[in-house]
N, C-alpha and C positions, 0 to 999 in steps of 0.2 A: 333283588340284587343278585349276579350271578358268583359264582365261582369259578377263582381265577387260579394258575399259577403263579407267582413271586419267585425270582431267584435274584440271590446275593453272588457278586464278584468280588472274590476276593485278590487283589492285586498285592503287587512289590512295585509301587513305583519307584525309577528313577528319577533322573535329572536332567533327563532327557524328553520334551511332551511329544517330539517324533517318534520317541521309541515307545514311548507309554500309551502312545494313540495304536499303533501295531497291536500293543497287548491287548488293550480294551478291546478293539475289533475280533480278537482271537477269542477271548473270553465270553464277551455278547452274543458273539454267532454262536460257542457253545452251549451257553441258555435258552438261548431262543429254539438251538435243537431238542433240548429238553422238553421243550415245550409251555415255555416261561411266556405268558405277555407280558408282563411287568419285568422289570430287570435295573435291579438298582448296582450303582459303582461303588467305591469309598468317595473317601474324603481325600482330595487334594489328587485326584485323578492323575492330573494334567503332568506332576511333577513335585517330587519333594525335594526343596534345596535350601538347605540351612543358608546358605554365604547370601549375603544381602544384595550388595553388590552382582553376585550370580542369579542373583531370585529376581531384581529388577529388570535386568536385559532381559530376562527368558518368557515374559508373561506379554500379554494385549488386550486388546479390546476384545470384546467378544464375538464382534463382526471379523473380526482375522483370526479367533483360536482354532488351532488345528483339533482340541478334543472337542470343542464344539461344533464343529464343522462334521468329524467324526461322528460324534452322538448323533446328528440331524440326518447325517446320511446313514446311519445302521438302522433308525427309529421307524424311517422311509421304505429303506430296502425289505428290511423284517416283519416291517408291521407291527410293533409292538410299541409299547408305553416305554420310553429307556431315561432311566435316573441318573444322571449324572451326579453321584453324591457331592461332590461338589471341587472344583478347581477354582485358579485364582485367574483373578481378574482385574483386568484396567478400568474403572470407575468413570464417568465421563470428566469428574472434578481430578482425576490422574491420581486416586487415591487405590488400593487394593482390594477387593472384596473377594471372601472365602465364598465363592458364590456355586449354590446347586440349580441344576435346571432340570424340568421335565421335558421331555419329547413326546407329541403324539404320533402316532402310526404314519399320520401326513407331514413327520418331518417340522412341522409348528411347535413353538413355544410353548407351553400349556401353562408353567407358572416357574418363578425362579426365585431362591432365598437365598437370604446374604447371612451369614453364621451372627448371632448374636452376640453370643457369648465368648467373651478371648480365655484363649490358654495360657494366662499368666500365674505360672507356678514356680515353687522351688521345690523339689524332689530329694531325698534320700541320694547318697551319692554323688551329690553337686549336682546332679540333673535339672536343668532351670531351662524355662521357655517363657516368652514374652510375644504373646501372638499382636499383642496391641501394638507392638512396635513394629510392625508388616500389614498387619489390616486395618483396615475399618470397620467397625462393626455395627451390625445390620439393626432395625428398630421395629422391622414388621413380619409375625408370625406370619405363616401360609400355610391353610388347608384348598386342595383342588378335587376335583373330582375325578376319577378317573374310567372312561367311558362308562358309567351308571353302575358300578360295580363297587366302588369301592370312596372313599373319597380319606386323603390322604394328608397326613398334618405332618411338618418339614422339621426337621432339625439338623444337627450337623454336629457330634464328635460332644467336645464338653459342654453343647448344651444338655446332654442327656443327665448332667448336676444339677439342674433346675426343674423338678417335675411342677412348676407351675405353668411353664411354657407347656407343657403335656399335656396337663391338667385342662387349661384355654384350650388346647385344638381338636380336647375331645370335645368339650360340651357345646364348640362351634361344629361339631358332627363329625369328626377324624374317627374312622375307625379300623383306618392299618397308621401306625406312628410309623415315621423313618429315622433312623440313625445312621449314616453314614461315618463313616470315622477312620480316624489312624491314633488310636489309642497306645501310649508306651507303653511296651511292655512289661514296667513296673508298672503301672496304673490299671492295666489288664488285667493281670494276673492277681490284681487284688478286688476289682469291684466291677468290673465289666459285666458277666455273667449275670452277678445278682442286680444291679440295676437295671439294665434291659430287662431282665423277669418283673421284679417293680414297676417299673413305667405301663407294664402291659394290663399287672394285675392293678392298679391304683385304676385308670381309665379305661378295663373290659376292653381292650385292643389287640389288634397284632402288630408285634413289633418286627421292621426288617431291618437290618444293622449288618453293611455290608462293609469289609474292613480290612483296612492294608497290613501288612504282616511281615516279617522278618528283617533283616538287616538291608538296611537301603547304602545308596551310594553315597548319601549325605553322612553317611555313621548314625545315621539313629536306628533303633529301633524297634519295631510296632508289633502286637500282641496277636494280629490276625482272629482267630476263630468268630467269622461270619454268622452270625446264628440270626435265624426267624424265630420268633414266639408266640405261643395263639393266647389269646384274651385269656386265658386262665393261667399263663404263667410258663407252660408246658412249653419245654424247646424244640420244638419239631423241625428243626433242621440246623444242623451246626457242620461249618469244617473245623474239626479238630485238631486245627496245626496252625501254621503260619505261612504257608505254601501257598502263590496261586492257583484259584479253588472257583468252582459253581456248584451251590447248593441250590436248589429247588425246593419248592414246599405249597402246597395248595390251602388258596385263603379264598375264605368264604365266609363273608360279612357279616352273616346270619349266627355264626357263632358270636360275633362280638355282641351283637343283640341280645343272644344269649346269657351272656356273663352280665350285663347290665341289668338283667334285669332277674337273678340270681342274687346278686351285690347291686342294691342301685344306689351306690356312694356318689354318683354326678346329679343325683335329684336328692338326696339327702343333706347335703352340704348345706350348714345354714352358717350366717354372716357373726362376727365374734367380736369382742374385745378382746385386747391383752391388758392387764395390769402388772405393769414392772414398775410400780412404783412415780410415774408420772401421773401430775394431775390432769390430764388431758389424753387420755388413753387414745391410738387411733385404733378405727374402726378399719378391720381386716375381711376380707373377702372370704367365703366360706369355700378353701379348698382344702380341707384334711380332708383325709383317705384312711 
């Protein structure tokens, strides 16, 4: 397996996906100068618009999205692996889906994930989201491979609360996790950092969590700092703001090998009861960490 670079973009989307397609192109080509093949977005790329009514008219198919359209032709022109962390989408049933896609170097499809998990919370401050009421939510994990180098397991923003999903796409062979996200900046500022560190050390991985930041045009707003993580935990690349930002960081698979087999907690895990008290205890899959 070789060694590659990974860079995170870190965006301000608006509400606007013509102008947010401008910024991705400005921000990709900065990576790629870096010297990034892999190059992951946030989450919700395309456009963040709280008004419902404004969030319907603005979205489509995927065969008409202008960031997809974008992604396929930056992926082409630069040659590199490009992650679209993930934007929203017209479903063929006319439903929504928080959906991310890969790009290979020839501009194809390589694999695409629909957000599992909704952001329905109620926050400190009256801060309340309800993602279930805008999407639909996705029912299948995705790890790809990424030209022989790396092979990659998908998540998106508040999946990164379920390290069981983690947990599955390492010991299906994931061994860079993704996190794309637009995490509030209450919710940031409290568990961001140390979860991404967990998810990497629980599954010997590297984690890339590229992340929208600051005051958007919707009024909300997101916590930013992009970080990479290598299989042992260690943050070896962060933007420390909420700014549009390229971080870079070099991933090399051979470490994650390493940490597994340091900690081999994905070959240690054995199958458990619980007893809470029912007579008929179920039988639990062996993923503690």
């Amino acid at each position: 397996m070789g060694v590659f670079k990974a860079a995170a973009v870190q965006m301000r989307s608006g509400e606007s996906p013509e102008r947010n397609a401008v910024d991705l192109e400005r921000l990709v080509r900065e990576a790629a100068c870096q010297g990034a093949t892999y190059i992951q977005t946030p989450e919700m790329t395309g456009a963040l618009i709280r008004d419902k009514q404004a969030r319907a008219a603005s979205f489509t198919s995927e065969d008409k999205d202008i960031i997809v359209a974008t992604g396929r032709g930056l992926a082409r022109e630069l040659g590199v692996f490009l992650h679209i962390g993930s934007t929203a989408l017209l479903r063929a049933d006319g439903k929504l889906a928080n959906r991310a896609l890969l790009f290979g170097p020839d501009g194809a499809t390589l694999a695409t994930y629909d957000k599992i998990h909704m952001f329905d919370v109620d926050l400190d401050n009256g801060e309340s989201w309800r993602e279930s009421a805008a999407y639909e939510p996705g029912t299948e994990a995705v790890v790809t491979e990424v030209a022989g180098a790396a092979k990659l397991g998908f998540a998106v923003c508040y999946d990164l609360r379920f390290p069981q999903l983690f947990r599955n796409e390492a010991l299906a062979g994931a061994d860079v996790l993704t996190v794309p996200a637009a995490f509030t900046r209450q919710t940031g500022e409290a568990h961001w950092h140390v979860l991404l560190r967990a998810r990497a050390i629980e599954n010997g991985a590297f984690v890339v969590a590229a992340a929208q930041g600051g005051l958007h045009e919707d009024g909300r707003e997101t916590f930013g700092h992009s970080l990479i993580v290598d299989p042992w935990g260690r943050i070896i690349a962060e933007a420390a703001h909420d700014e549009p930002a390229v971080i870079v960081a070099e991933i090399d698979p051979a470490q994650s090998l390493a940490a597994r087999k340091k900690i081999p907690n994905l070959k240690n895990a054995r199958d458990f009861t619980i007893n809470a008290g029912a007579v008929d205890a179920p039988r639990l899959r062996g993923a503690a960490s």
